[in-house]
C-alpha positions, 0 to 999 in steps of 0.5 A: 917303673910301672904305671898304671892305667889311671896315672896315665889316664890323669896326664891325657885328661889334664891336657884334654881340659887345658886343650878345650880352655885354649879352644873356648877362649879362642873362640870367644876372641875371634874376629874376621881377622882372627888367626887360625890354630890346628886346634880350632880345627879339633886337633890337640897337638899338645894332647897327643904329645902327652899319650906319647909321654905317658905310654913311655913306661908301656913301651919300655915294658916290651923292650928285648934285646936288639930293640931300642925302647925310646919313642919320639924319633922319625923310626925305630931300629933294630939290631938282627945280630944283637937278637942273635941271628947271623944269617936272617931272612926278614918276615913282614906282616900287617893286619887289623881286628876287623869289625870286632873292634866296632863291637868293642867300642860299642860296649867300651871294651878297649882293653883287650882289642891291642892284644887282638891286633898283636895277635893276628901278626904274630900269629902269622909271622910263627906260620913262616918259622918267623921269631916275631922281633918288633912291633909298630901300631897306627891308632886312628880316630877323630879325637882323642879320648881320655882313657881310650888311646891309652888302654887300646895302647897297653893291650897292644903292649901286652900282646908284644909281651906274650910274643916276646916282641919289642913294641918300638914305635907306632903313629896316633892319627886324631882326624876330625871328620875322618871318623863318628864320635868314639869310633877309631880304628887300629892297624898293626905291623910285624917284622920277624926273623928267621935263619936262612933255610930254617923257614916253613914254606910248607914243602916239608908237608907231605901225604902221611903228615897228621893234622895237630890243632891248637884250640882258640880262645874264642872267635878270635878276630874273623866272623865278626861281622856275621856276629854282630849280624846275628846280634842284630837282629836276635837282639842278644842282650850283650851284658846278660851271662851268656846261655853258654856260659852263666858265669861270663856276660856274653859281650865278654865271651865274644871279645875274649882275645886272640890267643898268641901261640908264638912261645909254645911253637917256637922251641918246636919249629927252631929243632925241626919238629912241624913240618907246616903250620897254619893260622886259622882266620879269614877262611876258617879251616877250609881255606887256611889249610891249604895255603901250607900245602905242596902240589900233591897233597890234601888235608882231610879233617874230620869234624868230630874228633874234637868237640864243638865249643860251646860258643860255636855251637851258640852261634851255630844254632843261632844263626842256623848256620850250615857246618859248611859256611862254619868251616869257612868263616870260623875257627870252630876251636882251633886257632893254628893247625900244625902238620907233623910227622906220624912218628912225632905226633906224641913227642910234639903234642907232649911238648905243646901240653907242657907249654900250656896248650890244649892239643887235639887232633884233627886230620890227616894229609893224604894224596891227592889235589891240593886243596882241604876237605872238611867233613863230618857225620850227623850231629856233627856240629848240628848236622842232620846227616853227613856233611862235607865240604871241600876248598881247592888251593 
């Protein structure tokens, strides 16, 4: 069965009115021995109660086998041998969507924010050779506002669709005084699995490997709060078309969601075919190359062999930002980076463009001190002459 946003909307806006008539005819009654409820204290139990019935048919949407889709009890379970492992090794993960969120709010964009959460733990679940199994969210805010919980919530439960990810419970937190009016904030939690000795540790990398990326669909989740610096104080008009881009508002394009390359990369990683994989957040480039690397060896990736996105190039040139702080604080376009054999490069970027991915590649592994060089020529990424940068592990 499938709700809509709306139909969830009106359930959670009637208990909010019944909510605030119980909280006003208390008010008007109390006396020095008046008896004290939670909800004189702003907090609507019964409110609370009504999103987790309502986000019912949401959580049911993402139900996969091993997982079961009921919410209401103290945990969700999940059955490993049912999902068709025999010999799993556990992987967790945990993040957030960082100050993009505040971003988001400010502009009552909430639609896509769950994808985003979802996104960044997944995304680094697939590093590790992981199948991303289930899901839990924690929603935080001061008081629960009609339509917000709920669209948050359903952009979390289309982040675990395009994983393939069962969202199975989750905690929705209404503090009074813990957050300012509107503000809430979001935490994600992912559990995946992979058969013993299939996971990618990053000890199959090695000097010859070359240096594959996935582009990103934006910014993604890390830089934001250089963003909303830059917003600041240029005072970029949010919902004018973007110089970049007339036909997309530039609010739109800097909350575009965090692409999710679980489905394309799975396939590839469970026959062997990418020896490391590396998702590019905080740190950009310079720093997430490395963390997949043995002692021995070092990334080389050489800036101009892809183009700039435009909203890269954007940012850069509004902030006069210098191409060795891009590379540390963006993705620049390539949201994961894989490591493949010389012999495999043209059979894996072909599997990768048939499952919808943009491939370009990047660099190479050579020998040398652990760590990742970034480099590039004049006019590379608005240099005005050669440039390089370079992070010891």
């Amino acid at each position: 069965m499938r709700v809509s946003i709306g139909e969830i909307a009106t359930v959670f806006a009637q208990r909010r009115v019944e909510f605030q008539a119980r909280k006003a005819k208390a008010n008007g009654m109390r006396g020095k021995n008046a008896s004290y409820t939670y909800a004189d204290a702003g907090v609507d139990i019964a409110a609370g109660n009504a999103l987790v019935r309502a986000i019912g048919p949401l959580v049911k949407a993402t139900a996969r086998a091993g997982a079961t889709s009921e919410l209401g009890g103290f945990g969700g379970f999940f059955d490993p041998k049912a999902a068709g492992y025999s010999d799993p090794l556990l992987v967790a993960a945990n993040d957030g969507v960082g100050t993009k969120l505040k971003l988001a709010i400010d502009h009552n964009r909430h639609d896509t924010v769950g994808i985003d959460l979802v996104a960044m733990c997944v995304n680094d679940l697939i590093v590790q050779g992981a199948e991303p199994l289930f899901f839990l969210d924690y929603f935080a805010t001061g008081k629960l506002e009609t339509g917000i919980a709920e669209r948050v919530i359903a952009g979390i439960a289309e982040g675990c669709k395009q994983a393939n990810c069962a969202l199975i419970g989750g905690e929705t937190a209404e503090m009074p005084g813990m957050y300012g009016a509107g503000d809430y904030d979001l935490a994600g939690f992912c559990v995946g699995a992979v058969e013993r000795g299939e996971q990618l540790t990053g000890e199959r990398a090695a000097p010859g490997d070359v240096l594959l990326g996935l582009t990103s669909s934006g910014v993604h989740s890390n830089g934001y709060s250089l963003v909303r610096r830059l917003a600041d104080d240029l005072g970029w008009r949010l919902d004018r078309p973007a110089l970049f881009d007339q036909e997309c508002l530039l609010i739109d394009a800097l909350l575009e969601p965090t692409r999710i390359y679980v489905a394309s990369l799975l396939p590839l990683i469970r026959e062997g075919e990418i020896n490391a994989l590396a998702h590019i957040t905080g740190g950009g480039l310079l720093e997430n190359v490395p963390r997949i690397l043995p002692s021995g060896a070092h990334a080389r990736i050489d800036a101009g062999l892809w183009s700039q996105p435009r909203l890269m190039a954007f940012l850069q040139a509004q902030g006069g930002i210098e191409p060795e702080e891009m590379a540390r604080t963006f993705n620049c376009g390539v949201g994961m980076v894989l490591s493949v054999a010389e012999d495999r490069v043209e059979a894996v970027t072909a599997r990768l463009r048939e499952a919808g991915e943009t491939v370009v590649t990047v660099g190479s592994i050579v020998s040398g001190e652990r760590g990742c060089t970034v480099q590039g020529g004049q006019g590379i990424w608005g240099a005005r002459g050669d440039w390089k940068a370079t992070h010891l592990a």
